[in-house]
C-alpha positions as CSV (number, residue, x, y, z in Angstrom):
1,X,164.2,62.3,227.1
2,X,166.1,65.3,228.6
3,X,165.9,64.0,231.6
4,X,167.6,61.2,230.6
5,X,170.5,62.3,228.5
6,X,170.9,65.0,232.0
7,X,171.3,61.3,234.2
8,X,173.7,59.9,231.7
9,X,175.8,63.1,232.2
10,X,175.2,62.7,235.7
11,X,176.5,59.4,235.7
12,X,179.6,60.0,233.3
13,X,181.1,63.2,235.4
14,X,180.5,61.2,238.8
15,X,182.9,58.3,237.5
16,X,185.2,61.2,235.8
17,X,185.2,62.1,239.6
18,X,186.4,58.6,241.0
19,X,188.5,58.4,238.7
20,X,190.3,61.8,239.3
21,X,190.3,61.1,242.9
22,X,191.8,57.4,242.3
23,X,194.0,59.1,240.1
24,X,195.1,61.9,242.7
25,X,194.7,59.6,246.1
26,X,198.5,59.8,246.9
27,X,199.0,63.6,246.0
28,X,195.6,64.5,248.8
29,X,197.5,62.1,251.1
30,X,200.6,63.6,251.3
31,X,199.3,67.4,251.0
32,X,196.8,66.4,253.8
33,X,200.0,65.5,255.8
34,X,201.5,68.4,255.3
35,X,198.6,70.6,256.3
36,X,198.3,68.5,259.8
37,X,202.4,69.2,260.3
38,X,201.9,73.0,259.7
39,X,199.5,73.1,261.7
């Protein structure tokens, strides 16, 4: 049972994760452009 309810959280924070990166796609894009120019 507790290693159930552990794979449901698993599951839950690994969409919170897609979603956060969906969510932040264009900011990483555009800091990772500016990174590439500094350097």
């Amino acid at each position: 049972m507790v290693e159930y309810l552990c794979l449901q959280e698993l599951r839950r924070r690994s969409q919170r994760l897609k979603d956060d990166k969906r969510r932040f796609a264009t900011m990483d894009e555009t800091s990772d452009g500016v990174e590439r120019t500094v350097r």
